[in-house]
C-alpha positions in Angstrom: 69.1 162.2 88.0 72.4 162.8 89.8 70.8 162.5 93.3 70.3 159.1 91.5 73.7 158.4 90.5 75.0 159.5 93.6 72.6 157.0 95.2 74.0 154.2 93.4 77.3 154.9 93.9 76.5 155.3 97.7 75.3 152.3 97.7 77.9 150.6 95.7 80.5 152.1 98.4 78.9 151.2 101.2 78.4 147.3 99.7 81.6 147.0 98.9 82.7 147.8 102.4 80.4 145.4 103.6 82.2 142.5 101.7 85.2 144.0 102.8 84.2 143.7 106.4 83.1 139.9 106.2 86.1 139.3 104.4 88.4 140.8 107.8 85.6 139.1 109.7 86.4 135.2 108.1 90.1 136.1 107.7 89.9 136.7 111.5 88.1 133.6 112.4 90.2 131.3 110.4 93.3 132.9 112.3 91.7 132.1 115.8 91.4 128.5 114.5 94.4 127.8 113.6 95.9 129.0 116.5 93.6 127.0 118.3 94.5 124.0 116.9 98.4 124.9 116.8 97.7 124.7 121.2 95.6 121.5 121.2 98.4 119.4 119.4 101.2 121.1 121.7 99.1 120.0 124.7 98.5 116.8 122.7 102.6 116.3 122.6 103.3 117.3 126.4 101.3 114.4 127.7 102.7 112.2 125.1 106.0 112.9 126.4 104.6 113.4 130.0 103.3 109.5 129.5 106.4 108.3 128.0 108.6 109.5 131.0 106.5 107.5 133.4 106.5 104.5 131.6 110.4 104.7 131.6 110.3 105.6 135.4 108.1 102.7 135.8 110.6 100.2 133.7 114.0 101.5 135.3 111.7 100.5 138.9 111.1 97.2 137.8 114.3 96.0 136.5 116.1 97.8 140.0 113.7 95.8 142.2 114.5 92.5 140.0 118.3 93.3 140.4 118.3 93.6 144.2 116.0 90.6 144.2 118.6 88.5 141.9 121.3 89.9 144.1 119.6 89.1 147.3 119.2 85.5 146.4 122.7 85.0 144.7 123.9 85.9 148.7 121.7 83.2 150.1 122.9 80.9 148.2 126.7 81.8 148.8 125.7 81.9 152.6 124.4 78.2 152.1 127.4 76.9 150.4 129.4 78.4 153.1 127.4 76.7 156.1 127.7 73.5 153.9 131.4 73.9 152.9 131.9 74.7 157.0 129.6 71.7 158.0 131.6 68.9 155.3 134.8 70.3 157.4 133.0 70.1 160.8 131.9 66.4 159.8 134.8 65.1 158.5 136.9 66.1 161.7 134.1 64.7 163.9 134.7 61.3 162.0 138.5 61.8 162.3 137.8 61.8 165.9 135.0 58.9 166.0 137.3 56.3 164.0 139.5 56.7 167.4 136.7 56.1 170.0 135.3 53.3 171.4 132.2 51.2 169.8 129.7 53.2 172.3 130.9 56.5 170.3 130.5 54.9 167.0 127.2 54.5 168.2 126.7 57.7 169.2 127.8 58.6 165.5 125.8 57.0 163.6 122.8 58.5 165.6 123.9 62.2 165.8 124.5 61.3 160.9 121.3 59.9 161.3 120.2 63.3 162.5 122.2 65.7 160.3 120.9 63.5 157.5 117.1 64.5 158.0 117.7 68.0 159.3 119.5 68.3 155.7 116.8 66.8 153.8 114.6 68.9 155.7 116.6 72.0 154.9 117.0 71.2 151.0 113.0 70.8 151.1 112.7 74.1 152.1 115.2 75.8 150.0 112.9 74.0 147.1 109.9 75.6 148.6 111.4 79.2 148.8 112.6 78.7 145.3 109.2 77.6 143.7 107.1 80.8 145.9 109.8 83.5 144.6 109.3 81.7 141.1 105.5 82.0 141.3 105.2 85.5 142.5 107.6 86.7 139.7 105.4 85.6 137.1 103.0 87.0 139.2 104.2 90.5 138.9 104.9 89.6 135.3 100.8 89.4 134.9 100.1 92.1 136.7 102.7 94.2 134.5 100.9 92.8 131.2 97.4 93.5 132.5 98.6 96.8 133.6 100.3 97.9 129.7 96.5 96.2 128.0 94.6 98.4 130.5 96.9 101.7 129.6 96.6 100.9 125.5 92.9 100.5 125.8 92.7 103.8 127.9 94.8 105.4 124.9 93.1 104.6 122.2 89.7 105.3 123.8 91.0 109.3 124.3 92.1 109.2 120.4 88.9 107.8 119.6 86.9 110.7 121.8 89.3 113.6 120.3 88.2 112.4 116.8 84.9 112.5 117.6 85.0 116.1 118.9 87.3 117.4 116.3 84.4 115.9 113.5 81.7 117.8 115.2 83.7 120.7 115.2 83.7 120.5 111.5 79.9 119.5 111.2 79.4 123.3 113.2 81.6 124.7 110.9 80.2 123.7 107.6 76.6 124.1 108.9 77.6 127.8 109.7 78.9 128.2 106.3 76.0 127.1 104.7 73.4 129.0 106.7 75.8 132.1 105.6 75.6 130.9 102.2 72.1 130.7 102.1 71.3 134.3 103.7 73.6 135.5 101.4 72.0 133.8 97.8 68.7 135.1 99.5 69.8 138.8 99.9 71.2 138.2 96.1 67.5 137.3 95.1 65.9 140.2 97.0 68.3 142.8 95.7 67.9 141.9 92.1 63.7 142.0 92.6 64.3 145.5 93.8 66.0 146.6 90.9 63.9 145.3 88.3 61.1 146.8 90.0 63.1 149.8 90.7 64.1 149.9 86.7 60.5 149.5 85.8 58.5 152.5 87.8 61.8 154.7 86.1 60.8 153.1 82.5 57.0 154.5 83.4 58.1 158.0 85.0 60.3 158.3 81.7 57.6 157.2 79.4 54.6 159.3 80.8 57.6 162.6 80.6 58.3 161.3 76.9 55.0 161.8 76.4 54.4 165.3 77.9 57.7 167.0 76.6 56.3 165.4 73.0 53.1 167.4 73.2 55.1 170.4 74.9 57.1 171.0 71.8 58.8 168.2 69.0 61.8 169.8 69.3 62.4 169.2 73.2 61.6 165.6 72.3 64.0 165.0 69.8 66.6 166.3 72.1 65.3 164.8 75.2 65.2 161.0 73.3 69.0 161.4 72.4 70.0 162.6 75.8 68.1 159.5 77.2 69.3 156.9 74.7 73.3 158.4 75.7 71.9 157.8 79.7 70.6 154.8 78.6 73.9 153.5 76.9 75.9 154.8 79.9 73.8 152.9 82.6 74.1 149.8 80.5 77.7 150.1 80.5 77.7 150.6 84.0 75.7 147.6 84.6 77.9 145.3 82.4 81.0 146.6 84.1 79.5 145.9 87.8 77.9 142.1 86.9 81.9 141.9 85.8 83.2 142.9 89.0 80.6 140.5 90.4 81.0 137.5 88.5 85.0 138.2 89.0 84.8 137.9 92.9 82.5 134.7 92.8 85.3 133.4 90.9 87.8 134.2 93.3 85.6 133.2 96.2 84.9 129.7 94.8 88.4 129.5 93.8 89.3 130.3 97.8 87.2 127.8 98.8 88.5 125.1 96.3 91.4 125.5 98.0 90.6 125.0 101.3 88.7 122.4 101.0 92.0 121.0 99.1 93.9 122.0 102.4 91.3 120.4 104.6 91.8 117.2 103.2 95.2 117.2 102.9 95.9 118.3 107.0 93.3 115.6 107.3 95.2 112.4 105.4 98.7 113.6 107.2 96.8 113.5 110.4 95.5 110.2 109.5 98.8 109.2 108.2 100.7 110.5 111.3 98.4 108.5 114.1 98.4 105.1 112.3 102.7 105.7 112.7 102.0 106.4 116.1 99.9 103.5 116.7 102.7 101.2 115.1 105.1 102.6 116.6 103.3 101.8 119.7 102.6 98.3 118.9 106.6 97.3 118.2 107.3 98.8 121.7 104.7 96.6 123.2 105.9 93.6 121.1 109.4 94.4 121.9 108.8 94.9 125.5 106.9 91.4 125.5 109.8 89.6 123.6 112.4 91.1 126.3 109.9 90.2 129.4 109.4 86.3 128.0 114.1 86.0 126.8 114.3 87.6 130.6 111.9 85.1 132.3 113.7 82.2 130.0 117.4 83.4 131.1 116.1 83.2 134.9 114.4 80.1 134.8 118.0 78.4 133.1 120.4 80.3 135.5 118.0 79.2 138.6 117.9 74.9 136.8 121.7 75.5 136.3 121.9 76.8 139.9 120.4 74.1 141.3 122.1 71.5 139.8 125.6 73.5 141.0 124.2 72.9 144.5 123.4 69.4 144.0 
């Protein structure tokens, strides 16, 4: 009988350091996850900034190159009204001088306006072409700058789309492991509680078929023998209702644990939820503001280059 006790106690030990040891074990894997997740969003955050610097290196380009081409055309045209300012003076002392020649060089005048006249009307037709080519090909580059900003927004939100489709798989695995775990577990329950009814009926028959020896052996012995066995009895049941306690404490605090994080799942989920749809409306502004700034920019040009004209007129 204490070979037996010992047993059970053995037994309890060692069962308890099992749960002890799958406790380390999830408290260990749950560690590794976070920390896993703690280096996918930092990597997540370097190429958001990594895609934010290019797009301002990209934008600081584009308004340089339309400065030096604004400044560029603001000297042709103060080279032209030079030339023109230069040829009104040339002209005006070349008719000075024609007034005081003979009827042959008014002649000769006339022609050599005549000329002047088309080559100017020649020049102010292509000064209108120039101006109508650099006018196209900056709405060009304007096109080619929206398509560009659609193409990088679709690329983006086809990578968030691809990380939420991993990340949900990654829970699928999880919860798929869990339950095999649970299951293996409710089925060593079963089998454990089988062997101990089984185990508690062959000692029932072993102590019946000694009751009934020691009770032909001698009365006395018996009498004795039943009280000492109803106290083992009494002790064993005590034993038992103290460890189905114990038991029926730590499935409480287990389902309790995992109350909580599934609470904490959820929550990390809706703030991750929450914090890409700012992200996405944040983005959307920028590309609404950047579009409102593109369209007041091409508006300004187009009035400085009618105003500019008409100056030159």
């Amino acid at each position: 009988k204490m070979t037996k006790i010992r047993k059970r106690q053995e037994e309890q030990r060692r069962k308890q350091q099992e749960e002890q040891r799958k406790r380390q074990e999830e408290q260990r894997k749950k560690q590794k996850e976070e920390q896993r997740k703690r280096q996918e969003e930092q990597r997540r955050k370097q190429q958001e900034e990594q895609r934010k610097r290019q797009e301002e290196q990209r934008r600081k380009q584009q308004e340089e190159q339309r400065k030096r081409q604004e400044e560029q055309r603001k000297k042709q045209m103060e080279e032209q009204r030079k030339r023109q300012e230069e040829q009104k003076r040339k002209q005006q002392q070349e008719e000075q001088k024609k007034r005081q020649q003979q009827q042959e060089q008014q002649r000769k005048k006339q022609q050599e306006e005549q000329r002047k006249k088309q080559q100017e009307e020649q020049k102010k037709k292509q000064d209108a072409l120039r101006k109508s080519q650099e006018e196209q090909k900056k709405k060009q580059q304007q096109e080619q700058l929206k398509k560009k900003q659609e193409a990088d927004r679709k690329k983006q939100e086809e990578q968030q789309k691809k990380q939420q489709q991993e990340q949900q798989k990654k829970k699928q695995e999880a919860d798929r492991k869990k339950q095999e775990e649970k299951q293996k577990k409710d089925q060593q329950e079963q089998l454990k509680k089988k062997q101990d009814a089984d185990r508690k009926k062959q000692e029932e028959q072993r102590k019946k078929q000694q009751q009934e020896q020691q009770k032909k052996k001698q009365d006395a012995d018996k009498k004795k023998q039943e009280e000492q066995q109803k106290k083992q009895q009494q002790e064993q049941q005590k034993k038992k209702q103290e460890a189905d306690r114990k038991k029926q404490e730590e499935k409480q605090k287990k389902d309790q644990q995992e109350q909580l994080k599934k609470k904490q799942d959820a929550d990390r989920k809706k703030q991750e939820e929450q914090k890409k749809k700012q992200q996405q409306d944040q983005q959307k502004k920028k590309l609404d503001a950047d579009k409102k700034k593109q369209r007041r920019a091409a508006k300004e040009a187009t009035a400085r280059t009618t105003k500019e004209k008409t100056g030159c007129r």
